[in-house]
C-alpha positions as CSV (number, residue, x, y, z in Angstrom):
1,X,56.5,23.5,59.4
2,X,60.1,24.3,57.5
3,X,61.4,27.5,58.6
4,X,64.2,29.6,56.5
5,X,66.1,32.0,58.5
6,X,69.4,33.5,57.7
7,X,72.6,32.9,59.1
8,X,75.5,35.5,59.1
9,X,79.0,33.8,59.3
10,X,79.4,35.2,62.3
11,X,78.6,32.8,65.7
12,X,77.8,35.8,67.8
13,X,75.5,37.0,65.3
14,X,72.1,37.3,66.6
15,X,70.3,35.5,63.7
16,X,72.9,32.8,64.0
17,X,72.4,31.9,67.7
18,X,68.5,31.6,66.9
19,X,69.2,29.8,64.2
20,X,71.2,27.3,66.4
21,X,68.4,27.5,69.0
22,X,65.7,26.4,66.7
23,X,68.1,23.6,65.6
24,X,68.3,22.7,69.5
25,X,64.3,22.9,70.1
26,X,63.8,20.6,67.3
27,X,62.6,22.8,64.7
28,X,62.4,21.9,60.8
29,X,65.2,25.2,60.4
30,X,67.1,25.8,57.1
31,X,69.5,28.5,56.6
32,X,70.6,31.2,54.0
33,X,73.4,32.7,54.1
34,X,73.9,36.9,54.0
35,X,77.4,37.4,54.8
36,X,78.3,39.6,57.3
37,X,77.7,43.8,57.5
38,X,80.8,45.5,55.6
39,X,82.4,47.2,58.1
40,X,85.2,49.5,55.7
41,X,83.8,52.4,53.7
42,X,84.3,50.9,50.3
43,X,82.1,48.1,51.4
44,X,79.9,50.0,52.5
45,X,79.4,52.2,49.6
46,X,78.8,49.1,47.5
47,X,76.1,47.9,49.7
48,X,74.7,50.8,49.0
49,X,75.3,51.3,45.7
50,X,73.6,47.4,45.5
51,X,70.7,48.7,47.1
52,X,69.6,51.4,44.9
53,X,70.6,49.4,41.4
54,X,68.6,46.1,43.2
55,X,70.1,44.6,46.5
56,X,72.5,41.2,46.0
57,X,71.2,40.1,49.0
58,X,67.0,40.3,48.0
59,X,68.2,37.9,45.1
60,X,69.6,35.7,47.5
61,X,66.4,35.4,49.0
62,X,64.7,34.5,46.3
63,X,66.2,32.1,45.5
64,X,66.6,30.7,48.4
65,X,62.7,30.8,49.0
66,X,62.3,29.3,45.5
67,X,64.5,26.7,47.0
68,X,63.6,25.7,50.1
69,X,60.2,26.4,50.3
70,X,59.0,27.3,53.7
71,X,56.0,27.4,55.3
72,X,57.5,30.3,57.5
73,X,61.0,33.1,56.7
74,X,62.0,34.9,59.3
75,X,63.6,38.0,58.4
76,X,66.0,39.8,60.7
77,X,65.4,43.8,60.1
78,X,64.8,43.4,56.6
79,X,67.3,46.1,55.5
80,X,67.9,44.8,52.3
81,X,64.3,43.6,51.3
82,X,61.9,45.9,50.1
83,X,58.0,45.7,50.2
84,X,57.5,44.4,46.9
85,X,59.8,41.3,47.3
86,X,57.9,40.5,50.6
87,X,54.4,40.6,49.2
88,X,56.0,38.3,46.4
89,X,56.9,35.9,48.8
90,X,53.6,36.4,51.2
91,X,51.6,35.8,47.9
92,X,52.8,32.3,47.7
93,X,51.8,31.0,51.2
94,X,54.5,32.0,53.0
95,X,54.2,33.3,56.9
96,X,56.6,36.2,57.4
97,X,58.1,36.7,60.4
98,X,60.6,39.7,61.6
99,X,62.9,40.0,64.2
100,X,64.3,44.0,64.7
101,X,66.5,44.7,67.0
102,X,66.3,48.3,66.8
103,X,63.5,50.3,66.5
104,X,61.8,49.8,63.3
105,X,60.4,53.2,63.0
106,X,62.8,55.3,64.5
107,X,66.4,54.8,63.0
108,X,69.3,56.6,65.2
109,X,71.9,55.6,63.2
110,X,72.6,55.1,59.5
111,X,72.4,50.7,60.6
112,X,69.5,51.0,62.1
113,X,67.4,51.0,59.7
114,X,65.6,52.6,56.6
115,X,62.7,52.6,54.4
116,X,62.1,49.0,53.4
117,X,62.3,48.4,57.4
118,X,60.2,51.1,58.2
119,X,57.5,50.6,55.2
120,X,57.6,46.3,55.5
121,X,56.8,46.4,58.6
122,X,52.5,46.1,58.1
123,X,53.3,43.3,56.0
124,X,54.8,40.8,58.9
125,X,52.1,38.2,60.5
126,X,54.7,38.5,63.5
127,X,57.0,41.6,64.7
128,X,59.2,40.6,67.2
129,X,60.8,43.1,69.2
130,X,63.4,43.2,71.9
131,X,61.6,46.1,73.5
132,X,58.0,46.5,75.6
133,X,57.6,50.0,74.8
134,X,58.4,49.6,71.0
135,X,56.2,46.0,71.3
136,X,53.2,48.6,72.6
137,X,53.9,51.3,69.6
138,X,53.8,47.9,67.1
139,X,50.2,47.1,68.5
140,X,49.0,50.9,68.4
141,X,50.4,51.1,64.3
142,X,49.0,47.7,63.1
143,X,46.0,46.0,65.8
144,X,45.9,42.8,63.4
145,X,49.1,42.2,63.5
146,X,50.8,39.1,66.0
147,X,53.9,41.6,68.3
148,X,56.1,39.4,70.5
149,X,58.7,40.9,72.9
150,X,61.4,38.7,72.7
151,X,64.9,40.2,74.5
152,X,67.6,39.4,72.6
153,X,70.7,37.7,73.4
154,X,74.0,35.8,72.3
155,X,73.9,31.2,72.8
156,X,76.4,29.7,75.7
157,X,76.4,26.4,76.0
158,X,75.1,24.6,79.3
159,X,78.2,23.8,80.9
160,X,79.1,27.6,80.7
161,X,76.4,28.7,81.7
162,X,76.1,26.6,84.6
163,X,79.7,27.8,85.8
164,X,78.8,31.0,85.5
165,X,75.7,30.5,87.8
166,X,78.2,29.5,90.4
167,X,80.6,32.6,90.5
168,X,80.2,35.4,93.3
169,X,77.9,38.1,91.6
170,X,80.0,41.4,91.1
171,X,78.0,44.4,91.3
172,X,79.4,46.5,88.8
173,X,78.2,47.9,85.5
174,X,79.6,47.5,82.3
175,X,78.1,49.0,78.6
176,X,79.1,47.1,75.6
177,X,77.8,49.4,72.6
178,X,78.5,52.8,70.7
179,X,76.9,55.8,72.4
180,X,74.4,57.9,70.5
181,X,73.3,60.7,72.4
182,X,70.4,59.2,74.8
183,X,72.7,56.5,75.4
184,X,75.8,58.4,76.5
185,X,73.2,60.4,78.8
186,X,72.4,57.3,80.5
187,X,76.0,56.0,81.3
188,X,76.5,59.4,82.0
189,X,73.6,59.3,84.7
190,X,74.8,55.9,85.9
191,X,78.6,57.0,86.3
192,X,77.6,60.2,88.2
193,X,75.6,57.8,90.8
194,X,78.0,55.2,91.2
195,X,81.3,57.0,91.1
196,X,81.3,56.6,95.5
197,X,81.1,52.6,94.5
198,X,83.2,51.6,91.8
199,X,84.4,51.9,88.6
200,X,81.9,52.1,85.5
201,X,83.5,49.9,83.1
202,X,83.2,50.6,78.9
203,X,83.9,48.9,76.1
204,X,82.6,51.1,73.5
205,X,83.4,51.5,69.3
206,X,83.2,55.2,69.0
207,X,83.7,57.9,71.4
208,X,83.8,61.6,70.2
209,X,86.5,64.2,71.8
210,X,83.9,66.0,73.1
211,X,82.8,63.2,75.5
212,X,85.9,63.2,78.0
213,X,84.0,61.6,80.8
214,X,83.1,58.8,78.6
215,X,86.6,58.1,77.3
216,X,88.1,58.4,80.9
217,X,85.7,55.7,81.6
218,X,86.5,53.2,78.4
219,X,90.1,54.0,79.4
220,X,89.5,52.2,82.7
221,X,87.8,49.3,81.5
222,X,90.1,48.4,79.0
223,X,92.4,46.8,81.9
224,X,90.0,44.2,82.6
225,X,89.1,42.6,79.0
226,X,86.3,39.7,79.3
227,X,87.0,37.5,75.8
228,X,83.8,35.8,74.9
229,X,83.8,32.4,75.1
230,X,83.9,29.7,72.7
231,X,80.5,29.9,70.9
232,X,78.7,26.7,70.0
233,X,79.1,24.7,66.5
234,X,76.9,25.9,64.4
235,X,74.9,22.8,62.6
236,X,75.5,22.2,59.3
237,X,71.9,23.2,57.3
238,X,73.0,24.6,53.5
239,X,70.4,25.7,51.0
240,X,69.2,22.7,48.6
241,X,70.1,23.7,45.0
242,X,68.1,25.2,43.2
């Protein structure tokens, strides 16, 4: 079965390293390409302006399904796809398949998600979630659909991996994320217990001025600086023409 799954750009990306992975397994695996998040506000107020006059990116799609033709797309969120387009595409065949890895009915930031995530989500054969308790609300909302957990996470090659194995473990905690208010609770809740230990290490985007104990924190991890390691080639699978 031919599967087309998007590809960011970006190696670290989560759809890229799947992508990669089904390449590895053996899988018949094409990729689109959707270009990375814009990260600076102008960007971002041209996504967004895209969206409401008819998303870039949902043409990209369709013409890359209309190229391709798979048996099976997996979509990664679906921000940019709304219901319509994806009973277009299920009308012709096509098995869809999402991967979220937020929560697709609860958004706690403006990423997260919005209403073509929320309102496409019936329409999936398979919802895969990085979460158990969010796999278990899934079943509860649509019984007849397919929910997979499926815990996300970023492609080392062997040899690293294998090296790593081998090192002394280090007990010591590190968060790698931007703090919305249940998670700065948490790494609250963990510094408070292991304060007598060791140092909680940070590396967070955001921190507001209001959360002093988090940015003493992120001001001690940022003396020891892990650089990820060199990610694996990603395989060379462009979109036939159209």
């Amino acid at each position: 079965m031919k599967i087309l799954t998007p590809v960011s750009g970006n190696r670290w990306a989560v759809p890229d390293c799947y992508f990669r992975g089904l390449v590895a397994a053996g899988a018949d695996a094409v990729s689109y390409d959707v270009g990375e998040a814009p990260t600076s506000l102008a960007g971002r107020i041209l996504r967004r302006f895209e969206r409401m006059t008819g998303s870039a990116a949902a043409k990209r799609l369709e013409a890359a399904v209309e190229a391709v033709r798979p048996d099976i797309l997996v979509v990664f969120k679906g921000f940019d796809y709304p219901p319509a387009l994806l009973r277009r595409i299920a009308a012709r065949g096509i098995i869809l398949a999402n991967y979220n890895t937020d929560h697709p009915f609860r958004f706690f930031s403006p990423g997260s998600g919005n209403a073509n995530v929320r309102d496409s989500v019936p329409l999936y054969r398979l919802y895969m979630t990085y979460s158990g308790p969010i796999g278990r609300e899934l079943e509860a909302a649509n019984p007849e659909q397919k929910v997979l957990v499926l815990p996300f996470g970023h492609a080392i090659d062997d040899a690293l991996h294998d090296e790593l194995a081998t090192e002394a473990e280090v007990v010591r905690g590190c968060f790698n994320g931007n703090p919305d208010e249940e998670r700065a609770e948490a790494v609250r809740f963990l510094a408070r217990q292991w304060r007598a230990d060791g140092p909680l290490r940070l590396w967070l985007g955001e921190i507001r001025d209001a959360d002093r104990d988090l940015a003493d924190l992120h001001a001690r991890g940022r003396d020891r600086h892990v650089p990820h390691p060199a990610p694996l080639p990603l395989p060379a699978q462009p979109v036939p023409a159209a």
